[in-house]
N, C-alpha and C positions, 0 to 999 in steps of 0.2 A: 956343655956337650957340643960338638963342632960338627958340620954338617956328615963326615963320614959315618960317625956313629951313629946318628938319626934316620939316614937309609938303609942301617944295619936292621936297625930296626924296627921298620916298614918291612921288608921283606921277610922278617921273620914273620910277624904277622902275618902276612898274605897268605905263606907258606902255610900258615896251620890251618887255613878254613875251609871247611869239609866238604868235600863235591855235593852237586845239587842230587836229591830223593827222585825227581818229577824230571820232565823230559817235555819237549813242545804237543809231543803226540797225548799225555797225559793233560793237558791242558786245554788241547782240541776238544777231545772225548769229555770234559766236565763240562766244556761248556754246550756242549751238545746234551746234554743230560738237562741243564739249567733251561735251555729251548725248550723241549718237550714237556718238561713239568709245567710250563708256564702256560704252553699251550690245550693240556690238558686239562688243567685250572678253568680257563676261558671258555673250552666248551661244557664243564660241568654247567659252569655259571650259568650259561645259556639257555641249556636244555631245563634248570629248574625254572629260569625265569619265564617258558615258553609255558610250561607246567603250569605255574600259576596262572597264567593272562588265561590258559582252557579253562581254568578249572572258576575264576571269575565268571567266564562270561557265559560258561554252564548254570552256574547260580544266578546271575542277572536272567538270563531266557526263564528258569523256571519260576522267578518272585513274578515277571511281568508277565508270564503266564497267567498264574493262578491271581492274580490283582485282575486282570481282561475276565475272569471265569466270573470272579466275585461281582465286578460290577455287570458283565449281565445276564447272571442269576437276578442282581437287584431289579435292573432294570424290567425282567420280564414281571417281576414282581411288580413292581408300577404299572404295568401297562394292567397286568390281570385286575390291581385294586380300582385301577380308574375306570377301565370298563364294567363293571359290578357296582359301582359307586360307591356307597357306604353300606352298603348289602351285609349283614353279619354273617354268618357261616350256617350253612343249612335255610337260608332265608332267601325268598325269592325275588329278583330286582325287582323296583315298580319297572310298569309300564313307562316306554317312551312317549316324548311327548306326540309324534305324527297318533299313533293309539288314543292316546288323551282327546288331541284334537279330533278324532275319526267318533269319539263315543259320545262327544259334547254337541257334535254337528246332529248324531243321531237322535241326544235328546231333542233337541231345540224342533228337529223334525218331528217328533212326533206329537212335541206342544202342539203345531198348528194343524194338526189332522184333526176335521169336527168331529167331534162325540156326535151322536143320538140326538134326536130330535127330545128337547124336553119333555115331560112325562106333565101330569096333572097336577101344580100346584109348584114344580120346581121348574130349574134356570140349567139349561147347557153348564157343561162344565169345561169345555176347550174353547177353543178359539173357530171363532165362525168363519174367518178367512184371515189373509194378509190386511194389515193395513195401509195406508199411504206411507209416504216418507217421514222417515221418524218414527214411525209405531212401535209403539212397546208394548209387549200382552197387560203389562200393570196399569196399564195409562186409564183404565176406569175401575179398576177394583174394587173400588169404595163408591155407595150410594151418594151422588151429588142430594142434599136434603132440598136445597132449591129447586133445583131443578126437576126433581123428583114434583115435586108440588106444583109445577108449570104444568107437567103432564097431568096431573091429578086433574087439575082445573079444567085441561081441554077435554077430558077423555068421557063422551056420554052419560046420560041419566043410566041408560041401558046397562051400562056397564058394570059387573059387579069386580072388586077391588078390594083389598087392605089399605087402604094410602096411608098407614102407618106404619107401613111394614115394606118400605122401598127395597129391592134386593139391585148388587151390583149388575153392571152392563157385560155378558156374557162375548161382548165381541171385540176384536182388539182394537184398542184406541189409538189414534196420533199421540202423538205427544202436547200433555199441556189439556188435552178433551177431556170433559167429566161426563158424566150419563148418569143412570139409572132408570129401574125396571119393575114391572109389576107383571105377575100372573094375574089376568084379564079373563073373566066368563062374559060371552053371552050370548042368551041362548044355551041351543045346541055347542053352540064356536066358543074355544076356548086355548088360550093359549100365550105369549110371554109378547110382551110389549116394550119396549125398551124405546128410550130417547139418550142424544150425545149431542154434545155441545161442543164445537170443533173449532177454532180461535183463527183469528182472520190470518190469512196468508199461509195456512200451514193447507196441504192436499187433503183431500178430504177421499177418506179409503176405501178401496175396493172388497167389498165381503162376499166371499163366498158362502151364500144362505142356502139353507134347505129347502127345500123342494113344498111348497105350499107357502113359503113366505114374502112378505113386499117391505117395501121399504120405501118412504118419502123424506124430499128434504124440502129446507124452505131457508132463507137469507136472513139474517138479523140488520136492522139497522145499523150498526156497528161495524159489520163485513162479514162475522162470524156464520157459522151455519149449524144448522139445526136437521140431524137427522130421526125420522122416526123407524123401528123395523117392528113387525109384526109376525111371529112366528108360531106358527098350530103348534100344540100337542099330541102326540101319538093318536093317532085315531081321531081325527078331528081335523076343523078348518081353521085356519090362523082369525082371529077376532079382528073386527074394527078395520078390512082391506080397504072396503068402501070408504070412511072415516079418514083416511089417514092425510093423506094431502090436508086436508081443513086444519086438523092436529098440531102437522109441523107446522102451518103457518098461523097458528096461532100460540104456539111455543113461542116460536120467534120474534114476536110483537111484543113478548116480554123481556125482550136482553137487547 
């Protein structure tokens, strides 16, 4: 085939292929169509995406809500259980301790208020005054048996006695002091006799006694001191006032 023939047919070719469907303006308009869909796309996306982030952080405020309510519901529940202590329900707290302390101070006060003047045959039952320093209400509770028997020894022919029958020292001792006491007649005069033995170096105490009573002391060799007290019974003179000085010093020549 030589070149004329092969341009014959090229051109026949050409010749047969069919005009274009579409035009520039149909090309414009698709692609303006392809804009808008895209763009509509993007803002759906948006708006759900804004939808969830509300609808999160509505859910967050109300969990962290009700978590704030829950703990202090709890909390006020602690403070109610600790204030109550351990109180059961329907049960009424003890007392505080200022109360405690306020009811303990009133006992103690009214330990040292004197009872009555002994009656005939018996011994005070409170405390006759303060002691010195150190004193304890206990500090002669118990009949000293010696000592008991020191006073027996000093105490008159005149005198009538049990000496078997020592009863404790009705007044408040130091600390470390023993005593003991007998209901004493004589006579007419009748009434509680008591001796304490009060150990070197400790004060020796202040009592406040009733009214018709005396009281002597006297030194031991030793440093210690020896007190005697003499106190009536109802109706009556304290025994042995005259006596008593001689008594304790010769208590004391025994220790």
């Amino acid at each position: 085939m030589d070149e004329q023939q092969l341009a014959e047919l090229m051109t026949e070719a050409v010749a047969e292929t069919p005009p274009p469907t579409f035009d520039q303006h149909d090309v414009a308009r698709a692609s303006e169509r392809l804009r808008v869909r895209r763009r509509n796309t993007i803002i759906a996306g948006s708006a759900a995406s804004v939808a969830v982030l509300a609808s999160a952080s509505v859910l967050a405020v109300a969990l962290l809500g009700g978590t704030n309510s829950a703990n202090e519901a709890t909390s006020a529940g602690d403070v109610a259980s600790s204030s109550n202590g351990n109180a059961a329900p329907y049960e009424v707290p003890e007392e505080d301790d200022a109360a405690k302390a306020q009811t303990e101070r009133g006992d103690r006060a009214d330990e040292n208020v004197p009872s009555e003047t002994p009656k005939q045959g018996g011994s005070s039952s409170g405390n006759a005054g303060p002691a010195g320093p150190g004193g304890t209400p206990s500090g002669c509770e118990q009949a000293d048996r010696e000592l008991a028997a020191a006073l027996a020894g000093e105490l008159p022919a005149a005198a009538s006695f049990d000496r078997d029958a020592p009863q404790p020292v009705a007044l408040q001792c130091p600390h470390g002091s023993v005593g003991a006491a007998f209901p004493v007649q004589v006579g007419a005069r009748s009434g509680l006799v008591s001796v304490v033995l009060v150990q070197p170096d400790v004060a020796t105490p202040t009592w406040r006694l009733p009214a018709g009573a005396y009281r002597a002391r006297a030194p031991t060799p030793n440093g210690a001191t020896i007190l005697v007290v003499t106190e009536p019974f109802a109706g009556s003179a304290a025994p042995l006032s005259e006596n008593l000085d001689a008594i304790a010093a010769g208590v004391a020549q025994g220790y």
